[in-house]
N, C-alpha and C positions, 0 to 999 in steps of 0.2 A: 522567672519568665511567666506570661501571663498564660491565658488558656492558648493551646493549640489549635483549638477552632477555629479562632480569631488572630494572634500574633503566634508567626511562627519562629519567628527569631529576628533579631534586631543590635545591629553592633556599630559602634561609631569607631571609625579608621583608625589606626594610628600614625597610618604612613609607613607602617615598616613592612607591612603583610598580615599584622595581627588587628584587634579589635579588642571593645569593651561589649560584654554581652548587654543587653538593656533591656528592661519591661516598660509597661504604661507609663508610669510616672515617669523615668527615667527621657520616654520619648517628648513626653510633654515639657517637659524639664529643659528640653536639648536646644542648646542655642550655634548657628552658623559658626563661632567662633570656637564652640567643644572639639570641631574637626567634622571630615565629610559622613554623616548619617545614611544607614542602610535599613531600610523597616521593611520587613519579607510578613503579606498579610496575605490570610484566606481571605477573598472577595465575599464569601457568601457569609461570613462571620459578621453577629449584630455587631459588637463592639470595633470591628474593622471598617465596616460603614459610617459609624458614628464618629467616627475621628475620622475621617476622610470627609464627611458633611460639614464637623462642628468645629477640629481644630489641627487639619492639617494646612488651611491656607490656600487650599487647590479650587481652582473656581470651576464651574458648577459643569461646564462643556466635557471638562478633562474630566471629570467623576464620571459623569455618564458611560465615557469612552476607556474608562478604567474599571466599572461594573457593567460592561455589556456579557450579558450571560452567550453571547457567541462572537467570535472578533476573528476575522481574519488578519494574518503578517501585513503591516502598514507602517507606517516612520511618518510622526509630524515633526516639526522646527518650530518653536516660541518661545522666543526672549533667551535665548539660553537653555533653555529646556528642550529634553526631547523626550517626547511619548513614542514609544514602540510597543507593538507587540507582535510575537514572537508563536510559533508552534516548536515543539518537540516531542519528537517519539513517548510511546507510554510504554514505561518500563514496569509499574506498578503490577504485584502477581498478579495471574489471571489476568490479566488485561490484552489485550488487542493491540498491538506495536504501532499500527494504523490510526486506532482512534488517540490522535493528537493529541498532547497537553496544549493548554493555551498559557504562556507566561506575557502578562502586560507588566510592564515598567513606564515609572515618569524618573526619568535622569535628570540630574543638572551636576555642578560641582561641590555642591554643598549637600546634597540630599539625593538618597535613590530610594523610589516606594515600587517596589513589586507585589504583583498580586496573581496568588492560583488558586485553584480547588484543589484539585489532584498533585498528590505527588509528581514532583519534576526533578530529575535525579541530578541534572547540569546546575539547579541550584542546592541541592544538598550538598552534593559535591566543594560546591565553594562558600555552603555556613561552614564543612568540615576546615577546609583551608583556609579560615580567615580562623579559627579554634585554635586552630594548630599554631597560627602564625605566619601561615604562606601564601596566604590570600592576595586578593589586589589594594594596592596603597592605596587608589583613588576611585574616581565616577568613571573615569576613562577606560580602566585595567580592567574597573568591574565590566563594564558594558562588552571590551574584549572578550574577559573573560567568560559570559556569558554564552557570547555566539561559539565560541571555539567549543564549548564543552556540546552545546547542542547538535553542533556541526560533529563532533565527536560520536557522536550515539546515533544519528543517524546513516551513516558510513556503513555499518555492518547489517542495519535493516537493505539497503538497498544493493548490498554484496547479495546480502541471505535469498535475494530475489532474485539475483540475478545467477546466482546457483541451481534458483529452482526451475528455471527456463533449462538453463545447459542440462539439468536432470531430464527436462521434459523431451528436448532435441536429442537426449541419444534413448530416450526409453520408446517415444512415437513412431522409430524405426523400426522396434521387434515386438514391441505390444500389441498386445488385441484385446485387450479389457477397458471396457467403456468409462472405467474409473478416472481415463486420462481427461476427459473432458471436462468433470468437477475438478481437477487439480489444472485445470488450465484456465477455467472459472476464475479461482480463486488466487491463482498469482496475478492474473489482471485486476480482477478486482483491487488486488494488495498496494497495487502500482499506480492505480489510479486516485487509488485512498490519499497516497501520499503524494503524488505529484498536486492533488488540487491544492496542496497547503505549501508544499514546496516552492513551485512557480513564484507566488507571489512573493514568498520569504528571499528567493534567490532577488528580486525586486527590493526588499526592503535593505537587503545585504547592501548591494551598492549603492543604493542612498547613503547609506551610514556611512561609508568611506567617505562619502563626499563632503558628508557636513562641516558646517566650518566652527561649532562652538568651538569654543576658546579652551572647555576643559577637557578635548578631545584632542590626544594628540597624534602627531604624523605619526612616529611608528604603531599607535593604538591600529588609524585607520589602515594603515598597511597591512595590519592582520585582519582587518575585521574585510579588509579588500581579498584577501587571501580565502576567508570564510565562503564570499559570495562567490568566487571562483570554484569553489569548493561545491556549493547547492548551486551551482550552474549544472558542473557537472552528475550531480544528481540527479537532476532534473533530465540532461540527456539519457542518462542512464537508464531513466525509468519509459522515458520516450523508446527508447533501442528495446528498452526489454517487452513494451507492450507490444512492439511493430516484430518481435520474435514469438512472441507469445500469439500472435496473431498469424505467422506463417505456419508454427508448429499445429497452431488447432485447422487448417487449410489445409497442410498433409494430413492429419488423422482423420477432416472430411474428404477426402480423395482415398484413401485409404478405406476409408468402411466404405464407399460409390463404387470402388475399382472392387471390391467384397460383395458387395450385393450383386455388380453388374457380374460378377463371374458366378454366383450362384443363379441369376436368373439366365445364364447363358445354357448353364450345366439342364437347369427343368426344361428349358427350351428345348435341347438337343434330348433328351429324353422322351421328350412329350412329343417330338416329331418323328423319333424311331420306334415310339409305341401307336402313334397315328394310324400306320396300315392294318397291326394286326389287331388293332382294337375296331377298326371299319370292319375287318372278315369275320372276329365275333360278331358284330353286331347286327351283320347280314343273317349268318346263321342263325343265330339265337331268338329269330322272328318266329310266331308262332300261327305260320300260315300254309296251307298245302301246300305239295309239290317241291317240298325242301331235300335238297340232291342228298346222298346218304343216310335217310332215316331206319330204312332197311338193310344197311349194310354193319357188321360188326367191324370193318376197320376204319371207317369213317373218322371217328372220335380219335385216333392215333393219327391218323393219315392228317388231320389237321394242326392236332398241338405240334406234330414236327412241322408242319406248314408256317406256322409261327414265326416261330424262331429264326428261320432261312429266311423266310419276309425280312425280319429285324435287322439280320446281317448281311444279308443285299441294303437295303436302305445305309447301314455305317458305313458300307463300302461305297458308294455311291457318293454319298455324302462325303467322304474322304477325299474320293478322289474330285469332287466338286471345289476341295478347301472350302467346304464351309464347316468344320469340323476339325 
């Protein structure tokens, strides 16, 4: 096998599920009638560039559209051929589930060239099962196989999300730590990550069914119809869970409003039953002639209980006013 950088692996069909592994030469070598050819290339690899320039036959539009350093899910039709590309979950350690792989493929019956950066695990998955011998016979099984396995991986990202909402609707109920709002952040965020790639992929899904190359067959499209039903429902899913995720942060801002408004109810009602005796200090405490009690030893008693009875005349009062 060549470098890794560049050719990731490469097998020509046999029709039964298995393959011949192949390198450079080998690819170069390869004629329409060896059987259907599979070439899996890192985009950003010189030597993958270079056969795709000098001697893969692909004219100059399709290159461009096959090294765009960002692509969104789309499906062209030409002569038999079909360019897609594709997003899938990112599985690779440490990675962000959200930040998409990009897989582009050019299809036809005789030849399929795929190209990634990053690990894409729906296609290791199927270098393994054509290794094995279980792989797809054809261009058609491949391109099935494809979408199913991507469809497969992202299933449990948009479950895993939508677990984190029902986490978030029963915890919003008894919680009071402002933590909820960074995890409320960040499952929309999560939702929105992947619906902007989903949407259009659920779009490129049902094209595929439709198409009519020749080396695409009805039960292929049946499944790849089944696929797009599939990132339909995704896509609802991620819509339901933002417009959840957007009620639950709506209770936890009524929830801290209904908290603050009863704490400034509480100073309110406080600061209104300490209003009168803080007026009778402030009479007294003036420091000008003719202040009643200055001469008197029970004055200073005779008022702190005065206080007090002020304050609870006022609760009473208030009480019975209901505003309290």
């Amino acid at each position: 096998m060549a470098d890794e950088s560049d050719l990731i692996c490469a097998f020509i069909f046999d029709g039964k599920g298995g393959g011949k592994a192949m390198d450079w030469p080998d690819i170069r070598a390869w004629r329409p009638e060896d059987g259907p050819l599979w070439v899996h290339l890192d985009f950003k690899g010189a030597n993958a560039r270079r056969w795709l320039a000098e001697e893969s036959g692909i004219d100059e539009v399709t290159q461009s559209a096959l090294l765009e350093s960002v692509v969104r899910p789309r499906v062209m039709h030409e002569n038999g051929r079909l360019f897609v590309s594709l997003r899938a979950i990112n599985l690779n350690p440490g990675a962000d589930a959200t930040d998409m792989v990009s897989l582009r493929m050019l299809a036809s019956a005789q030849r399929i060239v795929t190209l990634r950066h990053r690990r894409l695990m729906a296609v290791s998955d199927l270098r393994d099962a054509v290794a094995r011998g279980t792989g797809p016979k054809n261009a058609g099984e491949f391109l099935a196989a494809i979408a199913v396995g991507i469809a497969d991986r992202i299933a449990p990202v948009v479950d895993e999300i939508d677990d984190r909402i029902d986490g978030l609707e029963e915890e919003v109920l008894t919680a009071h730590s402002t933590h909820l709002r960074s995890l409320i952040g960040d499952v929309r965020r999560d939702a929105i990550a992947l619906r902007r790639y989903l949407a259009p992929q659920r779009d490129v899904m049902g094209r595929l069914a439709m198409e009519q190359a020749d080396w695409l067959s009805m039960p292929r499209r049946a499944l790849i119809r089944e696929v797009a039903d599939r990132t339909t429902r995704f896509v609802e899913d991620l819509d339901s869970g933002r417009e959840r995720a957007q009620v639950v942060q709506d209770e936890l801002n009524n929830r801290v409003a209904d908290q603050m408004n009863r704490t400034m109810y509480l100073l309110t009602v406080v600061a209104a039953i300490l209003l009168p005796p803080s007026l009778l200090t402030g009479l007294l405490g003036i420091n000008v002639g003719g202040m009643p009690g200055v001469d008197s030893g029970w004055a200073f008693a005779i008022v702190a209980l005065a206080i007090p009875v002020v304050a609870v005349t006022e609760f009473v009062v208030l009480r019975k006013l209901k505003w309290i």
